[in-house]
N, C-alpha and C positions, 0 to 999 in steps of 0.2 A: 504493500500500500504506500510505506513511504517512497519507494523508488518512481509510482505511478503520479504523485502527485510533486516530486521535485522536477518531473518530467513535463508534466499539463503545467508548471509554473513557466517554464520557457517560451510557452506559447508567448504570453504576455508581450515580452521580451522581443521576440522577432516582429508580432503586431506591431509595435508601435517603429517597429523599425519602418515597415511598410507602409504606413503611415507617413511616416517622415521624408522617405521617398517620392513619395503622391503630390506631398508640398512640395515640395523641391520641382516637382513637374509643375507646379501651378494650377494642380487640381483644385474646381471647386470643392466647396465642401459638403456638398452636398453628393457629388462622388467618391469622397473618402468616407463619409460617413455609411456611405450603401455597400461599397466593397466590404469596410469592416463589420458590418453585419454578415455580407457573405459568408467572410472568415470562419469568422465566430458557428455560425449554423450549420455548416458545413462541418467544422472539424469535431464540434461539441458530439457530446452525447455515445461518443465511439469507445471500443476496447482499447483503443490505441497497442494493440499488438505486435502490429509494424513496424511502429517509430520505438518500440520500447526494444524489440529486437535488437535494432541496431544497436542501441545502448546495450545490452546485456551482453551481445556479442564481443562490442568491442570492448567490455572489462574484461571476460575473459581468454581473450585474442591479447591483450598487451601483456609484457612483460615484467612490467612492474606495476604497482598499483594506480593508478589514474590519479593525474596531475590534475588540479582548477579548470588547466584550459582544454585537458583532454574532456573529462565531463563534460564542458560547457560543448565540444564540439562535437560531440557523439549524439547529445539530446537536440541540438540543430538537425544534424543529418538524420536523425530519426523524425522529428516534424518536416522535412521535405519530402519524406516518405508518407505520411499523413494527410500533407497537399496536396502530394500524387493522387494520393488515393481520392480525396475531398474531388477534385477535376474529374477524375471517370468515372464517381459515383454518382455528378452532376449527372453529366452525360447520359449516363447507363438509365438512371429513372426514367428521364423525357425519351429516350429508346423504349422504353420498356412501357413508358403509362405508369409507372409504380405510384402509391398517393401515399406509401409511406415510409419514412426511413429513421430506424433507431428511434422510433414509438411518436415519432409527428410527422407532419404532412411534408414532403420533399422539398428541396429550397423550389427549385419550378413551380411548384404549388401554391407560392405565398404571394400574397398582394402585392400585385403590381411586378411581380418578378416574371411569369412568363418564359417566352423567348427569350428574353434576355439574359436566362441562366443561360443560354450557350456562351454568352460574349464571358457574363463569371466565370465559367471554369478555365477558359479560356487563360483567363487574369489570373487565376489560380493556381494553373498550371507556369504561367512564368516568372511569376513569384519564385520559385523553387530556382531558376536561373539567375534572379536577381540577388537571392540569399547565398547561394551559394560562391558569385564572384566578392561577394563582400568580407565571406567568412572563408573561404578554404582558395583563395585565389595564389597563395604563396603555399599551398599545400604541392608536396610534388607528386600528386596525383589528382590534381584539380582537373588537369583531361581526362583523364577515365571516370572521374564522378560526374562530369559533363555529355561523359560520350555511353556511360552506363544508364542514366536517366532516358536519355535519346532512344535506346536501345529497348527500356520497359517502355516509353510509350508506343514504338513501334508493333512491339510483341503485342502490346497490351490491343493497340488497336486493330491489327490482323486479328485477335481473336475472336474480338468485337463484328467486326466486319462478317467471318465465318457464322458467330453465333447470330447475329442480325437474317442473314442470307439466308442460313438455315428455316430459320423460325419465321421468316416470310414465305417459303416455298408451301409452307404446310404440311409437306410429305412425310410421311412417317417413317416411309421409307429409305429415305437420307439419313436419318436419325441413327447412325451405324456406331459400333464401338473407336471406329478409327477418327470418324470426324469429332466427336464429344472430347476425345482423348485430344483431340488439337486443341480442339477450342478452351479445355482446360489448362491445356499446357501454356499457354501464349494468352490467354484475357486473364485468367488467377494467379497462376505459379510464380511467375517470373517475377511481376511486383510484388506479387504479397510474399512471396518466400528468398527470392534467391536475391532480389536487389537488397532488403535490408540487411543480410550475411555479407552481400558483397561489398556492401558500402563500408561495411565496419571492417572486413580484409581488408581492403584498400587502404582506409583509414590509419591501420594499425602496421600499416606494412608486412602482411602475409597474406597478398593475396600473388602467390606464383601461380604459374598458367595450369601446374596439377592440383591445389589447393583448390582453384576457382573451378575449373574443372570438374573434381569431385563432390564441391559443395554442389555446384549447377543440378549433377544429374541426380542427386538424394533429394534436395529442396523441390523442384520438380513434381521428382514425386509426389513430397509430402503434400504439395499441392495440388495436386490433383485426387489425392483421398482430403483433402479439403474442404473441394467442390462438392465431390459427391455427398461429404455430408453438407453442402450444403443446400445440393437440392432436394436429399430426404427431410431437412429443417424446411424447406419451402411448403411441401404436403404433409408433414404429420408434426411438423413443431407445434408449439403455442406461440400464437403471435402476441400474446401476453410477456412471453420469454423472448422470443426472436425480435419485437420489436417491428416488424412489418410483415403485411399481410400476404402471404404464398401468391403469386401471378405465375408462375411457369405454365401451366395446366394450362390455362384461358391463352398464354405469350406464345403455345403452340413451342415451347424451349427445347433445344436438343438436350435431356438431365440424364445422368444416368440410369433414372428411375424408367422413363419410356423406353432406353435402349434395352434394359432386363426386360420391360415388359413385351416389349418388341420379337427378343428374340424367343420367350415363353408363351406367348398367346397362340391359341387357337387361331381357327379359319375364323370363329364367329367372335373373339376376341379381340382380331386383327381390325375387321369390319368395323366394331364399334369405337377402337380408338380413332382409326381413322374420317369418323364421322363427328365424333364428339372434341378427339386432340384439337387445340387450339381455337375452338372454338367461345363463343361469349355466353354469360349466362350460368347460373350455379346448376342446375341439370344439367349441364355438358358436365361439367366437373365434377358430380356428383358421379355421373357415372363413369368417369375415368380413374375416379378414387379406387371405386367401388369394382376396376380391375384389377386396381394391382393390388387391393385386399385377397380379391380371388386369386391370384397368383402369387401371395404370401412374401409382395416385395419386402415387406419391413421385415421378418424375419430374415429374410436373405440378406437384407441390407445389417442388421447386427451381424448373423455370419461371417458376411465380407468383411466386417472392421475390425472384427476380430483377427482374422487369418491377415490384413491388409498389416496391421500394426506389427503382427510378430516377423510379417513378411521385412518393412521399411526399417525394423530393429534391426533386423540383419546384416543389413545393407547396409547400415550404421557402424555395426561392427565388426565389419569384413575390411571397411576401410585401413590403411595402413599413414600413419600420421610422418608419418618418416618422409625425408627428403621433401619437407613444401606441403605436405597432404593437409588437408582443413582438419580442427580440433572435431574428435568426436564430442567433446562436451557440447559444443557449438550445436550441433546437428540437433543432437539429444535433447537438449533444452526446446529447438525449435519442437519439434515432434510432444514433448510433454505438456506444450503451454497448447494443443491441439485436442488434445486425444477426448475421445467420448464426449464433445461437449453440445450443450443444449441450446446453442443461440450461435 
């Protein structure tokens, strides 16, 4: 708790930096005043998982115990991870129709915002470039946190792009193991798992090309058993707990949950999702529930997390930390701050 909240202090901090910036451009104040509401709404109300990653990683990735200005620089790079996310979670809602996130209505949602959360995230997103030349620009790995960020939103937006395409076509058909497995690896993974590990290798000066390497294809992973829990959290969570209301069902989404069901239905089971998947209206989704009850997804979905975890354990400690290899505590920590969770 204390680490959570010496960390949500920094917010502050980098605010009013951005702020200060906006003046110096000769922004009215009535546009400073609207972005820092962005801010604030946007970053508030989250796990901050991401950004605290970074932090946790890079204490225990240094050598010696963390300097003033190492903290101070670790809990920055973890809120540009948090921006990150704050920008494609914009986005992803007004994609999606969502009306709600982290238990209130979507910034796109709110009075008078609109459209105009495109141009926010937007501003959101290069906040993270303007913080970063001010605080790590004598870092001697200021181009790789430069060309790393570039790099998640690439991924990030390829994924976007597949999982949009997808879930316009309607096909149920398409809905295959191979494409979900993209679109999880390149929209989830990569930012939410393997940029804040790598931000803090970089950081901490161990990040060799087999270090990052290994970290890539474990975190990966972990994210994409992620996903999938978080599209069983989308139909069988509490949106009491989860904080937003399930849309895949209605979004017509490529989740893992349609691809089990896909490949287990019947002729006349086939029929009905493809009549009802993606469709509008709680009888469409009543009865797409009420397939994969018949087909016993949630038990299979415990199964799989079961055998997924002892599988990603593995993998974990088959690693060999020698010559450059990334710390298994690292991995290990990621994965535990993950496991079985309800939201």
């Amino acid at each position: 708790m204390a680490a959570l909240e010496t960390f949500a202090a920094t917010r502050s901090k980098l605010f009013a930096e951005l702020q200060e910036d906006l003046k110096q451009r000769g922004n009215p104040s009535v546009n400073i005043s609207r972005f820092l509401d962005c801010l604030t709404a946007t970053t508030e109300g989250g796990k901050l998982n991401r950004g605290i990653t970074v932090v946790k990683a890079g204490y225990a990735l240094l050598p010696n115990p963390p300097t003033p200005q190492e903290h101070a620089h670790l809990r920055i790079l973890g809120w540009l991870v948090e921006l990150f996310q704050a920008a494609y979670l914009v986005w992803d809602d007004m994609m999606d129709g969502s009306e709600y996130r982290r238990g209130r209505p979507c910034w796109y949602k709110g009075e008078g915002v609109g459209l105009t959360a495109i141009n926010d995230a937007c501003m959101l997103k290069s906040c993270i470039f303007m913080l970063l030349r001010r605080h790590f620009r004598g870092h001697p790995e200021y181009a790789a946190f430069v060309e790393l960020f570039h790099e998640a939103a690439f991924r990030t937006e390829l994924g976007q792009l597949c999982d949009t395409t997808t879930a316009a076509s309607g096909q149920i058909q398409d809905m295959t193991a191979e494409r979900y497995e993209f679109i999880a690896r390149n929209k989830t993974a990569f930012y939410s798992f393997y940029l804040p590990v790598a931000l803090a290798m970089l950081y901490c000066g161990q990040a060799s090309e087999e270090g990052l390497g290994q970290a890539k294809s474990v975190l990966l992973d972990i994210g994409v058993y992620f996903q999938i829990q978080d599209d069983f959290l989308d139909v069988f969570g509490d949106p009491a707990v989860t904080g937003k209301v399930g849309t895949d069902i209605q979004g017509s989404k490529c989740t893992w949950l349609v691809v089990q069901a896909r490949e287990l239905s019947d002729v006349h089971q086939q029929q009905a999702l493809r009549e009802s998947y993606g469709q509008k209206g709680m009888d469409h989704e009543r009865r797409v529930k009420g397939i994969f009850s018949e087909l016993g997804i949630d038990v299979l979905y415990t199964d799989f997390e079961k055998r997924r975890l002892g599988e990603l354990q593995a993998q974990i400690n088959a690693l060999d930390e020698s010559r450059g290899g990334v710390k298994k505590a690292v991995l290990n920590m990621v994965l535990d701050s993950i496991q079985q969770r309800d939201k």
